[in-house]
C-alpha positions as CSV (number, residue, x, y, z in Angstrom):
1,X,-59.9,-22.9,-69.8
2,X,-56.1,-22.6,-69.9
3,X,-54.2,-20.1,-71.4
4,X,-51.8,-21.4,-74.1
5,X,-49.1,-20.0,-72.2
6,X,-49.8,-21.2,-68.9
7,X,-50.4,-24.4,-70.0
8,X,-47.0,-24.5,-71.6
9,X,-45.7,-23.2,-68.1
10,X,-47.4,-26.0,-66.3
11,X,-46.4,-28.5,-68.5
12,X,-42.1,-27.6,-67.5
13,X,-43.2,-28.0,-64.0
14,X,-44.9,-31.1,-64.3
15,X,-42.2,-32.6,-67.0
16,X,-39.5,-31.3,-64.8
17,X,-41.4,-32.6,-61.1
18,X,-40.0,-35.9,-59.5
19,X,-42.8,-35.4,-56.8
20,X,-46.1,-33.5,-56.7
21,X,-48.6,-32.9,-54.4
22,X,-52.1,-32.3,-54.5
23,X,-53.8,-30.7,-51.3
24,X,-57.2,-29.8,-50.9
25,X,-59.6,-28.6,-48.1
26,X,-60.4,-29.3,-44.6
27,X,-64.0,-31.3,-44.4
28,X,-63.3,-32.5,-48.2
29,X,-66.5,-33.3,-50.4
30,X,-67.3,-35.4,-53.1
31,X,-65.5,-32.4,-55.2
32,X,-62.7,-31.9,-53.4
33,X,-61.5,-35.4,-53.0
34,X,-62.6,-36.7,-56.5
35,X,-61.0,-33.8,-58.2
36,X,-57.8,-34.6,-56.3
37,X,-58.0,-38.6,-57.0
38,X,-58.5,-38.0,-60.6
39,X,-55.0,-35.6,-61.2
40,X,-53.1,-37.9,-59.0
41,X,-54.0,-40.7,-61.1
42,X,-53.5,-39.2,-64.3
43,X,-49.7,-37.8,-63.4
44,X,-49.6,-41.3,-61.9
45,X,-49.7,-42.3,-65.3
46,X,-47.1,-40.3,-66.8
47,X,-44.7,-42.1,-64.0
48,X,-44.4,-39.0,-61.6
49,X,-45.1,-40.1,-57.7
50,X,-48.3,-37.9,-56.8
51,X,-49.9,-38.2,-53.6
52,X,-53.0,-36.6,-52.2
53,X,-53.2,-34.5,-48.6
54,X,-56.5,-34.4,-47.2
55,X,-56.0,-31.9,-43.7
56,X,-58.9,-33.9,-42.5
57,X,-61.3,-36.4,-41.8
58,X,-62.3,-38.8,-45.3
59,X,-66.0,-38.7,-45.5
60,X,-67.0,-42.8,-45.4
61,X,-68.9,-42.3,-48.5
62,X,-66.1,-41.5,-50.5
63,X,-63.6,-44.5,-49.0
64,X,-64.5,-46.3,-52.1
65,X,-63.2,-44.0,-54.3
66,X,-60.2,-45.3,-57.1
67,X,-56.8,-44.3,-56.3
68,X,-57.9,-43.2,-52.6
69,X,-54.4,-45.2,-51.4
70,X,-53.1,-41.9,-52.7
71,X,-54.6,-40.1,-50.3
72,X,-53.2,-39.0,-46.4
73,X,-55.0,-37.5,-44.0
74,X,-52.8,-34.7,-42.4
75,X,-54.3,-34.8,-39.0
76,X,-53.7,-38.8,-38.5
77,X,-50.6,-39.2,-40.8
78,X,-48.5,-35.4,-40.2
79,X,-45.2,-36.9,-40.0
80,X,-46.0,-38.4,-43.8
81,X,-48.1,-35.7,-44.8
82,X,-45.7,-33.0,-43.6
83,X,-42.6,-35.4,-45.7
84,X,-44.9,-35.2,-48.6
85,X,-45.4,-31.8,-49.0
86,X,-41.6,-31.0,-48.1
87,X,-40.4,-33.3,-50.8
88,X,-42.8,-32.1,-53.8
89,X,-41.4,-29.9,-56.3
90,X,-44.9,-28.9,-57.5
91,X,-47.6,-28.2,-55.2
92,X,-51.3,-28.5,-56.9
93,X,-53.9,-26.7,-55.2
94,X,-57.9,-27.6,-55.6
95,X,-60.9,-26.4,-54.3
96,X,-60.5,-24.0,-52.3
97,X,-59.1,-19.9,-52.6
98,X,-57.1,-19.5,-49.4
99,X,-54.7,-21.1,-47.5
100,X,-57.1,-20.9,-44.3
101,X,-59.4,-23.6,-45.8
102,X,-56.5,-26.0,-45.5
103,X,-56.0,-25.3,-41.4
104,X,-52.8,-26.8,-39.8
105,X,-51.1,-27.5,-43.8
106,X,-50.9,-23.6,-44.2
107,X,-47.8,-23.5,-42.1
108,X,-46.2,-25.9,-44.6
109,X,-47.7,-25.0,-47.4
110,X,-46.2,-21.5,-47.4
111,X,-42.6,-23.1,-46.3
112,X,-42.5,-24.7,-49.5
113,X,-40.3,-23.5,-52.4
114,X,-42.4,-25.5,-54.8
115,X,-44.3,-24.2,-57.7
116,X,-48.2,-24.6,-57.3
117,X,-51.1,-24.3,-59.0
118,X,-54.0,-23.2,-58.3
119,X,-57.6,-25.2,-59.8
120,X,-60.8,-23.2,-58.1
121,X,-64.1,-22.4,-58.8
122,X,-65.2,-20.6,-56.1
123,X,-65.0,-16.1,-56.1
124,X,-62.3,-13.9,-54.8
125,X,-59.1,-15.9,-54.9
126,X,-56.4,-15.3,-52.7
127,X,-53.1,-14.7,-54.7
128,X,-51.3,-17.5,-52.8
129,X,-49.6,-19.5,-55.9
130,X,-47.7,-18.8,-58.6
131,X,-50.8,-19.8,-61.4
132,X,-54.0,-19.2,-60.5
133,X,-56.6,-20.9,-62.6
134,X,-60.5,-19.5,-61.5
135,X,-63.9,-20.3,-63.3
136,X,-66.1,-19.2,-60.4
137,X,-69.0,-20.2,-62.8
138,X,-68.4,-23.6,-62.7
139,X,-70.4,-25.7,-60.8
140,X,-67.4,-28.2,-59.8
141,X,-63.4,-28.5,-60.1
142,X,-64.4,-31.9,-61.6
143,X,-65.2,-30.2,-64.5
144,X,-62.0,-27.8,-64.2
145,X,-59.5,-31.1,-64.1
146,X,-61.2,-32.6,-66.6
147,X,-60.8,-29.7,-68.8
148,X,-56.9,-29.5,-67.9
149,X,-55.9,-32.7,-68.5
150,X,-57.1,-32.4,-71.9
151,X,-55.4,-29.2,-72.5
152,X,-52.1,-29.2,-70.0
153,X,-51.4,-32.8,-70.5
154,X,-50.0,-34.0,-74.0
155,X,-51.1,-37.4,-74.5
156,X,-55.0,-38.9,-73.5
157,X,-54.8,-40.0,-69.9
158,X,-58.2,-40.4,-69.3
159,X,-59.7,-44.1,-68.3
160,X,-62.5,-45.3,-66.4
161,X,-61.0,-44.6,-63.1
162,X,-60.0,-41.2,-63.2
163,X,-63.7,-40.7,-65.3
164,X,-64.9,-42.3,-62.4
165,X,-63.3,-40.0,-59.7
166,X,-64.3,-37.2,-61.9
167,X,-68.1,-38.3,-62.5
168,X,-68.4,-38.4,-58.6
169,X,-67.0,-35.2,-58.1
170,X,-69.8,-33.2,-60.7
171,X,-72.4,-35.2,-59.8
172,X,-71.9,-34.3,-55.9
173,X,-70.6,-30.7,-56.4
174,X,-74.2,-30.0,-58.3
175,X,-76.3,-32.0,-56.2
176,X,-76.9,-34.6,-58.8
177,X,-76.9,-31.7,-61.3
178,X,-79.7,-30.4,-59.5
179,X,-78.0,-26.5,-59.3
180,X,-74.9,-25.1,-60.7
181,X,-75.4,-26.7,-63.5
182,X,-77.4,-25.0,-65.8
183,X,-75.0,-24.8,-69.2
184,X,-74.6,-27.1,-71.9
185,X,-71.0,-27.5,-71.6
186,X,-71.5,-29.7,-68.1
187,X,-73.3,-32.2,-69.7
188,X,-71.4,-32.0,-72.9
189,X,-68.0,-33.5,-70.5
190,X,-70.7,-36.0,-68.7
191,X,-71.2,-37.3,-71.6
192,X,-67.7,-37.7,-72.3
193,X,-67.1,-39.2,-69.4
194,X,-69.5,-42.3,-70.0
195,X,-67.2,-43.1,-72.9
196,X,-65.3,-44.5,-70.5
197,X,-67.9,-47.1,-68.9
198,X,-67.8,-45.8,-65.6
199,X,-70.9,-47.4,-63.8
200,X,-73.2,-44.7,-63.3
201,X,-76.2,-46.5,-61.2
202,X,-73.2,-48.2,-59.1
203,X,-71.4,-44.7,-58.4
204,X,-75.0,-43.2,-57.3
205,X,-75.9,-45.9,-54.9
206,X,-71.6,-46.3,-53.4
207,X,-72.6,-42.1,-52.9
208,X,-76.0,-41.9,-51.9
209,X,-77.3,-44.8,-50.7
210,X,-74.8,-46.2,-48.2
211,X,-75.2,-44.3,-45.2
212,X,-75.2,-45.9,-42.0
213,X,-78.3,-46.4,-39.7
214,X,-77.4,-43.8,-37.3
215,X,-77.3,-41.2,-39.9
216,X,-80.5,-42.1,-41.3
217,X,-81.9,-41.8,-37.8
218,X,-80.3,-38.8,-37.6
219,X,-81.5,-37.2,-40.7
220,X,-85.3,-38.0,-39.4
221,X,-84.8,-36.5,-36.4
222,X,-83.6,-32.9,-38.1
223,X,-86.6,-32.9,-39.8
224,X,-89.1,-33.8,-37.3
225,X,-87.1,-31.9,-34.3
226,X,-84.8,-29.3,-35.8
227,X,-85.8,-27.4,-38.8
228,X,-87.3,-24.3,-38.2
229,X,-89.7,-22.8,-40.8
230,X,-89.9,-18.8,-41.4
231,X,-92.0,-18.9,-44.0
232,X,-92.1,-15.3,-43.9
233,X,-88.7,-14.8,-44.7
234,X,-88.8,-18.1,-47.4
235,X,-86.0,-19.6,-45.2
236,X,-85.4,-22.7,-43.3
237,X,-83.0,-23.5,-41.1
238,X,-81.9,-26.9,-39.3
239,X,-79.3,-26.6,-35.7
240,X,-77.2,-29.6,-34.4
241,X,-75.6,-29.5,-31.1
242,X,-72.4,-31.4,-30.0
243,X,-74.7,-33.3,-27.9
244,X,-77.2,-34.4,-30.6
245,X,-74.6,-35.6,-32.6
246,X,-73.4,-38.0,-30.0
247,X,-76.6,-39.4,-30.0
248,X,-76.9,-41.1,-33.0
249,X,-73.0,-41.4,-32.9
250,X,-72.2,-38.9,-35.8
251,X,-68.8,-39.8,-37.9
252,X,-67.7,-37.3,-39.8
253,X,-70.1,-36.6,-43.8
254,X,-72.6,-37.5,-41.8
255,X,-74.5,-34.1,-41.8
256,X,-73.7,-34.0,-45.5
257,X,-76.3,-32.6,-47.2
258,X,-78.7,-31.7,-44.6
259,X,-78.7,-28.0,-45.4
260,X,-80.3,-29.2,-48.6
261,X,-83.3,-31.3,-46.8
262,X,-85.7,-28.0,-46.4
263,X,-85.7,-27.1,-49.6
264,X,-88.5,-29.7,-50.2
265,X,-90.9,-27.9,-48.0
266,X,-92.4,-25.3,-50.5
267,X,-91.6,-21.9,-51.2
268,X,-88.3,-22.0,-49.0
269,X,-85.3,-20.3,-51.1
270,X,-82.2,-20.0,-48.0
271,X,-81.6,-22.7,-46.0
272,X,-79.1,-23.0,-43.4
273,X,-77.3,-25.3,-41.0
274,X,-75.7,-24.4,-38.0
275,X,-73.4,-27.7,-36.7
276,X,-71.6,-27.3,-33.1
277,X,-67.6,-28.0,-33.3
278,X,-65.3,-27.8,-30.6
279,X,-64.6,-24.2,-31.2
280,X,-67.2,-22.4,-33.2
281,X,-70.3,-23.1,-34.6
282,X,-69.9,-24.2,-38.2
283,X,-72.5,-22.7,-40.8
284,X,-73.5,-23.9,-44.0
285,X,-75.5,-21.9,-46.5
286,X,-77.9,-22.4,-49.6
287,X,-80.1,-20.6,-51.9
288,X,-82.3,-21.2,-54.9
289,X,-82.1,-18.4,-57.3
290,X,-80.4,-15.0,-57.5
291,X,-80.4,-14.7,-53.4
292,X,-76.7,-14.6,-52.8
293,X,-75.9,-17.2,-50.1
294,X,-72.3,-16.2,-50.2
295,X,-73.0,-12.4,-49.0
296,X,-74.7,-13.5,-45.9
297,X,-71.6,-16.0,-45.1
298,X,-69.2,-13.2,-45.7
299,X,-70.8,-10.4,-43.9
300,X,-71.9,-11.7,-40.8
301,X,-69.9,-15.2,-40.9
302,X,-66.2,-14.9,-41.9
303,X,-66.7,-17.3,-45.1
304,X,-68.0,-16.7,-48.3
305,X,-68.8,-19.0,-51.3
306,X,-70.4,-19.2,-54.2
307,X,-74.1,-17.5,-54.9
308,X,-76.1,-20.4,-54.2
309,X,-74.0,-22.3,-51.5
310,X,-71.5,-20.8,-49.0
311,X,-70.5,-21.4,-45.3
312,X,-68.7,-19.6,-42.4
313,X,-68.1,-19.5,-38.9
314,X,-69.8,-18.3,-35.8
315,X,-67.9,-18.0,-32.2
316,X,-71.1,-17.3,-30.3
317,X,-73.4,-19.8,-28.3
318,X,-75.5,-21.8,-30.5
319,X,-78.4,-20.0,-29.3
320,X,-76.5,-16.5,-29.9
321,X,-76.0,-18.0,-33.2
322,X,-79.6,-18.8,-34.0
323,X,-81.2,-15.8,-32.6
324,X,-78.8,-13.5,-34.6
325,X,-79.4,-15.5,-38.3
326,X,-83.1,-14.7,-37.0
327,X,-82.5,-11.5,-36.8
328,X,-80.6,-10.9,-40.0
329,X,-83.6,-12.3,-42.6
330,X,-85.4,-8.9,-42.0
331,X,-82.7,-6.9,-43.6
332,X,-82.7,-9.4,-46.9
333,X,-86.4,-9.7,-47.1
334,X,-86.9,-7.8,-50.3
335,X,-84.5,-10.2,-51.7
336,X,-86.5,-13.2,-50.4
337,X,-89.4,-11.8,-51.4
338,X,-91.5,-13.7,-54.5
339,X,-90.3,-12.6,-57.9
């Protein structure tokens, strides 16, 4: 995965680093933050003080997480987050291609005279650090990190909580290796992984099966209330209002997922959710197959993605918003259509 060369690069900047910071997106996943725990930990071992900014909101179902008292949130903690990226002298960047996914850190994030890295997976990277490291085939960074601490780092760092952090963030970035993750090679660093006696069954359940009883509630309610079925168009489609959320007191990971819940009615192929923010109307995309979910996000929502899951914006109503995905599914019909 890394060039001989740059690995040799990045192992200066890390021998040479006193502080380093890993940042990753705004609305972090089970990728995202697991990805980030993992590398902390490990330069953790070799003695160098790493700490993780989140620009957001932790997901509850990821609180549980080994070495999560790395982590700061930027938007509760700025004066500590801001200190932390001002004092690193290396500055890792994972999941996530431009410096707009990371919101009100950009501003100090370009300030910085640090070196930084770049670890992403997902297409058209902006050049914003001074190594970029892309594998847009991938189906997680978990994979990615796991990868570069076996070839960047010199000595075996691996143990059963940064396995741990790692397992969690595959696992969740495939949908429990349900897409993205059709190659040997996936499996072949699961495996590896296990060596390590991570608890499996346990991570699953801390994941998957700890949701609270408003977001169960929730969940029922986009499916008997809000999806919408266009069978013609093999798409499905599930809204949530500012309002509706309130209603069964939404904290944030709670809609986690749900853009993945229409698959199970038959024959559907697109899926999307359409979630109401302050500001815009916050759309998530998903496909099975060659459809590409990622040029839908970019060409009608300012986002992008991968080819099977993207997301984007929308600054219209949420009723604008509907009515014009509506409208869209004519124009990609022949690429919904049955093989």
């Amino acid at each position: 995965m890394v060039e001989e060369g740059v690995a040799r690069t990045i192992q200066g900047w890390i021998e040479s680093a006193n502080r380093v910071a890993v940042l990753t997106h705004t609305n972090p996943d089970g990728d995202a933050i697991g990805s980030s725990l993992a590398l902390a930990l490990a330069l953790g071992k070799m003695g160098i003080d790493a700490q993780v900014v989140i620009p957001d909101g932790l997901p509850d179902f990821l609180r549980w997480l080994p070495g999560i008292e790395r982590s700061i949130t930027f938007a509760y903690k700025r004066d500590q987050a801001v200190e932390i990226i001002e004092g690193a002298d290396l500055i890792f960047c994972l999941d996530f291609n431009d410096p707009k996914r990371v919101n009100g850190v950009e501003e100090f994030l370009h300030k910085s005279t640090a070196k930084k890295v770049l670890i992403d997976h997902h297409e058209d990277p902006v050049q914003f650090t001074d190594i970029v490291i892309s594998e847009t085939w991938r189906g997680s960074v978990g994979e990615m990190i796991y990868l570069f601490l076996k070839e960047v780092f010199e000595r075996e760092l691996m143990d059963k909580e940064i396995a741990t952090c790692l397992y969690v963030a595959i696992m969740t970035d495939t949908g429990n290796f349900n897409y993205a993750s059709s190659y040997p090679e996936i499996f072949h660093i699961v495996g590896d992984l296990m060596k390590y006696d991570i608890e499996k069954d346990r991570i699953y359940s801390n994941v998957y099966d700890a949701f609270s009883e408003d977001r169960m509630r929730l969940q029922g309610y986009c499916m008997q209330k809000k999806m919408v079925v266009l069978p013609e168009y093999h798409t499905a489609y599930i809204s949530l209002s500012d309002e509706e959320l309130k209603k069964f007191n939404h904290r944030k990971g709670d809609t986690e997922g749900f853009v993945n819940i229409p698959f199970s009615v038959k024959g559907v192929r697109f899926t999307a959710l359409f979630v109401e923010k302050k500001d815009r109307i916050k759309a998530s995309f998903r496909s099975r197959g060659q459809f590409p979910a990622n040029l839908v996000a970019s060409e009608h929502y300012h986002g992008g993605g991968h080819i099977n899951a993207a997301g984007g914006d929308s600054f219209k109503t949420m009723e604008e918003t509907l009515a014009g995905f509506e409208s869209l599914l004519p124009g990609y019909s022949k690429l919904l259509g049955n093989d």
